[in-house]
VMD Tcl script that draws the C-alpha trace (Angstrom):
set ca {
  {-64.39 -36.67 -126.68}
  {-61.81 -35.65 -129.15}
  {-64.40 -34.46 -131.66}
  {-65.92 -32.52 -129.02}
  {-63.02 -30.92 -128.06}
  {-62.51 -29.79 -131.95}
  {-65.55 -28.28 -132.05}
  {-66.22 -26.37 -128.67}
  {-62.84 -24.84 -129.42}
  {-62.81 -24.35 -133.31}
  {-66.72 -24.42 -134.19}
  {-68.50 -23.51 -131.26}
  {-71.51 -22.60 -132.89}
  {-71.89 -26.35 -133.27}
  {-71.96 -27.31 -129.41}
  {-75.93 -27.45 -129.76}
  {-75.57 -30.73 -130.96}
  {-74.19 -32.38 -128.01}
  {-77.41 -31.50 -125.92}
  {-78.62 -34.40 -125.84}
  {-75.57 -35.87 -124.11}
  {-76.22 -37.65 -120.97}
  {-74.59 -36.00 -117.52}
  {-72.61 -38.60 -116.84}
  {-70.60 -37.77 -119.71}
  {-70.63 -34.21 -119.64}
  {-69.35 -34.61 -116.60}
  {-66.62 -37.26 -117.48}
  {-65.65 -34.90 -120.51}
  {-65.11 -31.94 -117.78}
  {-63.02 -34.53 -115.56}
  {-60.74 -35.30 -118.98}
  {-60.33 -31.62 -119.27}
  {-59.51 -31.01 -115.52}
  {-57.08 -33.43 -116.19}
  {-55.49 -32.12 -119.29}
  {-55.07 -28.59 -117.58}
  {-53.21 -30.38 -114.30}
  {-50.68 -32.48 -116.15}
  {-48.27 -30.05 -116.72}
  {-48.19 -29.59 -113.08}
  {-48.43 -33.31 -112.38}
  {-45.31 -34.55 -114.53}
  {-43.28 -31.56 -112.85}
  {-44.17 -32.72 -109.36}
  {-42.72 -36.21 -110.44}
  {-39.86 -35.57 -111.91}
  {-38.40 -32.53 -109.92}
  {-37.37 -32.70 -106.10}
  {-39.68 -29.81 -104.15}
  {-36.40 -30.04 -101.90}
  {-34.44 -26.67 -103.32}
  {-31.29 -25.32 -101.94}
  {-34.02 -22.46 -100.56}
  {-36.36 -25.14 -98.80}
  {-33.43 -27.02 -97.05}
  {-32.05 -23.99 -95.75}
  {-36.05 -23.11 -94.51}
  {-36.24 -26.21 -92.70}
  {-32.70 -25.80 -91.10}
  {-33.39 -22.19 -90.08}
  {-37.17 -24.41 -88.26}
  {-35.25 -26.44 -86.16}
  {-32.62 -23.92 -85.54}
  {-35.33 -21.55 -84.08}
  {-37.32 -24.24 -82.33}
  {-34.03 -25.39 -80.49}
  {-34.95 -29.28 -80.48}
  {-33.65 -31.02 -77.60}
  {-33.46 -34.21 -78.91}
  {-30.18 -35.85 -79.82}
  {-29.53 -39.28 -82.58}
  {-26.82 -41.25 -81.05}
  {-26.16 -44.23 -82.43}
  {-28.91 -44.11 -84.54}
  {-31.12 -44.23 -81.62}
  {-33.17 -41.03 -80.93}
  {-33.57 -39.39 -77.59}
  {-35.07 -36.07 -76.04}
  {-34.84 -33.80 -73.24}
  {-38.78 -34.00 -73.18}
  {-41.09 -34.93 -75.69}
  {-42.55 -31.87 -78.11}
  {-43.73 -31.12 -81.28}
  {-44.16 -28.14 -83.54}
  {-45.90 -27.24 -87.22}
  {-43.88 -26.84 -90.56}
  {-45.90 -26.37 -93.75}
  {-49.09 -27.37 -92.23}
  {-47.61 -30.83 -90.90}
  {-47.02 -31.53 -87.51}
  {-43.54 -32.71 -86.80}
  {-43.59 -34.86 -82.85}
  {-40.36 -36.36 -81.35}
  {-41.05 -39.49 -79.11}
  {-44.91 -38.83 -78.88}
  {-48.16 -40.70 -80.37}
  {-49.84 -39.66 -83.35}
  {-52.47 -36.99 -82.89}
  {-56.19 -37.70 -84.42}
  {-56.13 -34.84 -87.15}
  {-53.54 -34.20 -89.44}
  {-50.28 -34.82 -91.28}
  {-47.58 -35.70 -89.25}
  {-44.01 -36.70 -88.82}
  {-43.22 -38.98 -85.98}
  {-39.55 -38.90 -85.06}
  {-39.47 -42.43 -83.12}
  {-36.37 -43.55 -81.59}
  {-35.18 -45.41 -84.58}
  {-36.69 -43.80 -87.53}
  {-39.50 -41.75 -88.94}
  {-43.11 -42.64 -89.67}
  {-45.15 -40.38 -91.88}
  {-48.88 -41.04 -90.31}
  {-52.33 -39.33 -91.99}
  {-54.51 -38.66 -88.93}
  {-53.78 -42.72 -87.57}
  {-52.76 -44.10 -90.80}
  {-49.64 -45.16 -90.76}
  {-47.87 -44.26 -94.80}
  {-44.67 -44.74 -94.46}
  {-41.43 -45.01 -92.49}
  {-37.57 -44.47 -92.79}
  {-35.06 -45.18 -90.35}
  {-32.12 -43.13 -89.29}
  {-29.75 -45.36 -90.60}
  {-31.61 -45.29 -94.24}
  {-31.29 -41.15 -94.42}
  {-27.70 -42.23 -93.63}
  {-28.13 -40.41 -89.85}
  {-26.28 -42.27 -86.74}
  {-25.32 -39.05 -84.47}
  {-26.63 -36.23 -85.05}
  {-28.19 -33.05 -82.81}
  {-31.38 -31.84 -83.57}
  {-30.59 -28.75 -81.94}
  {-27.75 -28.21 -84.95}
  {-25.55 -25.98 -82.61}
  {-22.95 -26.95 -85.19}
  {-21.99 -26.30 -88.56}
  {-21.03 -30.43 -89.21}
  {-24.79 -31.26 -88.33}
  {-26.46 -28.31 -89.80}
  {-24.69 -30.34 -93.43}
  {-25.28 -33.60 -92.19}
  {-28.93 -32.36 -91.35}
  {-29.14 -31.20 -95.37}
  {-27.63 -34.13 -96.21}
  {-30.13 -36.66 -94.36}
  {-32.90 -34.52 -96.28}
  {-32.03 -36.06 -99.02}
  {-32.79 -39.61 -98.56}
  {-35.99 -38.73 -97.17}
  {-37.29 -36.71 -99.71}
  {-36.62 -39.52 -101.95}
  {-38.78 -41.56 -100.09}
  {-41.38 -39.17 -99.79}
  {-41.70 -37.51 -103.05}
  {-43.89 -39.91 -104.83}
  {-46.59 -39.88 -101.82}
  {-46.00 -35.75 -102.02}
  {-46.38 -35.83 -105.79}
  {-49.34 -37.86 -105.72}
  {-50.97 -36.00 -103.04}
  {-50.71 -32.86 -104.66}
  {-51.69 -33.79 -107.69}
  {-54.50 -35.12 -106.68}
  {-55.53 -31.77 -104.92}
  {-54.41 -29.87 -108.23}
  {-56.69 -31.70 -110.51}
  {-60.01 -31.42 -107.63}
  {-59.02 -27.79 -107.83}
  {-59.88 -27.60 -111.66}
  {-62.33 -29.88 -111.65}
  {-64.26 -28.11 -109.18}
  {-63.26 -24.72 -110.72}
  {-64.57 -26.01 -114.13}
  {-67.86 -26.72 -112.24}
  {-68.15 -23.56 -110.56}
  {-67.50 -21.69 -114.39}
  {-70.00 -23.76 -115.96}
  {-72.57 -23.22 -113.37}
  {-71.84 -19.64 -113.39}
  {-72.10 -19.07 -116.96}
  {-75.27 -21.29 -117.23}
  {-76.85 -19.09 -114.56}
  {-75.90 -15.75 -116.06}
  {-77.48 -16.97 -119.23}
  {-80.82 -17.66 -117.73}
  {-81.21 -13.94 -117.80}
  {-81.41 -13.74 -121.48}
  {-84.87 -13.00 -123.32}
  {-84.44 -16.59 -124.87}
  {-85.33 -18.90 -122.53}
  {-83.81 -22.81 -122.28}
  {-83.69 -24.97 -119.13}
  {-80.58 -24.84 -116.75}
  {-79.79 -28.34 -117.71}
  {-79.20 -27.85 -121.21}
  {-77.46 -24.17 -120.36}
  {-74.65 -26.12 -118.35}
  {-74.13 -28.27 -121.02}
  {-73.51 -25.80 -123.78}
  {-71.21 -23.89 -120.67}
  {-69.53 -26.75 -119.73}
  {-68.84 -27.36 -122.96}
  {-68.13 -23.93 -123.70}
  {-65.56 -23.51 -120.95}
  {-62.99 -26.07 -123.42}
  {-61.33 -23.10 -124.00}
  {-60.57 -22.23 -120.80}
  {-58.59 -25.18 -119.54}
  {-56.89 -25.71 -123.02}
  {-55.57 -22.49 -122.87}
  {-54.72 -22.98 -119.34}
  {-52.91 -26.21 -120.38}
  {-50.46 -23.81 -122.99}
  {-49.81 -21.04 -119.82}
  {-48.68 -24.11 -117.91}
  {-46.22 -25.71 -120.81}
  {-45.07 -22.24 -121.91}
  {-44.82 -20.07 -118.65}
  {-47.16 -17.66 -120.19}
  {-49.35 -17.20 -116.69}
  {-50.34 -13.42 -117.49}
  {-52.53 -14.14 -120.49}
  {-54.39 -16.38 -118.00}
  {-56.94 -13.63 -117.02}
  {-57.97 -12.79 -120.60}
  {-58.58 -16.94 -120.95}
  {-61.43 -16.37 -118.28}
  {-63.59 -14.15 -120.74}
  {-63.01 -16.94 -123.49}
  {-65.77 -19.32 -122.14}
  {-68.07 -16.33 -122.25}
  {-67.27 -15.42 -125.49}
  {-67.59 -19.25 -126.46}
  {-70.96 -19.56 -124.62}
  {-72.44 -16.33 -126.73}
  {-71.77 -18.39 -129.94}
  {-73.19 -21.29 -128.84}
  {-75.95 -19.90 -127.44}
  {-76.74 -17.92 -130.46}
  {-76.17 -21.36 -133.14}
  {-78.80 -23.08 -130.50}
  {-80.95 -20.22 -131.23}
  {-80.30 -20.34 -135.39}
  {-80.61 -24.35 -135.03}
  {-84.17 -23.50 -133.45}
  {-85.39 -21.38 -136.33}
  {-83.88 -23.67 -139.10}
  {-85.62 -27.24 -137.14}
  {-89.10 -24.91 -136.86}
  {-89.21 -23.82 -140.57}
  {-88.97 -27.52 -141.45}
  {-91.70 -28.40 -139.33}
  {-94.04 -25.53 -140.55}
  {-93.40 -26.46 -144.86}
  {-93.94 -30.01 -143.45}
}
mol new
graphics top color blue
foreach p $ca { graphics top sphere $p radius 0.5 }
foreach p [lrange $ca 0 end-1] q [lrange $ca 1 end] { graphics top cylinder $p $q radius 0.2 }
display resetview
């Protein structure tokens, strides 16, 4: 995969001769290069907390607003009633059931479980995040820092199942973006006088689009983001070459066959 790496992005002229390359690995080659373009983001999700100064204060300013009436005492959790509410797209429930859809937080009376529609993921007590009394409402400055505080703990426990999550939706996002490029360019091609078959056009697009993510891997190690929208005329420019050494190939393999 290396060597075709070298040559979609240095002699692209040259991608002809992969054509006869079965799916499976075209495919598996875009996958690798999906990959390649998500790591960046991957490592960083990893190795640095998503819990900023900026998102603990967010999450404060949540339960603030939603005035929780629930109430840690002894590390044991009660509420005025049971309820529930949505931060970042997961559902956060004190003393109820998990729902059906979703990602949510169950705040049980001794800790919290992290459940995926019914599937329990994890847990962490109270007494883990280093919480014995402590109201939810935070009517007070001492728990809105003992709220922060407990964050931290829990994000600890949670980051690798965030991280891996995430990354996991990064790298579908490229992959399937690859796709969608490949299949674009391959159909935009059909229109040309020259006629080849749509498998063999995605193949010299998909291996024309190289480019693309490579560069795309460089924006995300160097923070260079706004040359980004000039990368997406690269695979087009890359496809025109290839295109056009298919065509030269052609000639060359026919006048071989006719002085034979």
């Amino acid at each position: 995969m290396i060597k075709r790496i070298n040559i979609a992005v240095f002699q692209p002229s040259k991608i002809a001769f992969f054509l006869k390359d079965k799916m499976g690995y075209v495919f598996g080659y875009m996958a690798l290069l999906a990959f390649l373009a998500s790591l960046p983001v991957m490592i960083q999700l990893f190795l640095v907390s998503p819990l900023t100064a900026e998102v603990k204060q967010d999450i404060t300013g949540v339960f603030i607003q939603k005035a929780v009436g629930c109430e840690i005492v002894s590390g044991t959790l009660a509420c005025e009633s049971p309820t529930n509410f949505t931060y970042g797209g997961i559902q956060l429930r004190f003393l109820q059931d998990p729902a059906d859809m979703g990602v949510q937080l169950i705040f049980e009376q001794d800790r919290i479980i992290l459940y995926s529609t019914t599937f329990q993921i994890l847990d962490i007590t109270y007494e883990s995040m280093g919480v014995t009394n402590l109201d939810l409402s935070l009517k007070t400055q001492e728990d809105v820092q003992a709220f922060k505080a407990a964050l931290v703990p829990f994000m600890t426990v949670i980051q690798p199942i965030y991280a891996t999550t995430v990354s996991l939706l990064v790298f579908i996002s490229n992959f399937l973006l690859y796709i969608a490029i490949a299949g674009i360019m391959a159909y935009s091609f059909g229109f040309r006088v020259e006629k080849i078959a749509y498998q063999f056009r995605f193949k010299l697009a998909a291996y024309a689009t190289t480019s693309y993510f490579i560069l795309a891997l460089v924006v995300e190690l160097y923070g260079l983001g706004y040359i980004l929208a000039f990368g997406m005329i690269l695979p087009f420019i890359t496809m025109t070459i290839a295109f056009n050494g298919l065509l030269k190939m052609s000639v060359v393999i026919r006048k071989k066959d006719d002085e034979t």
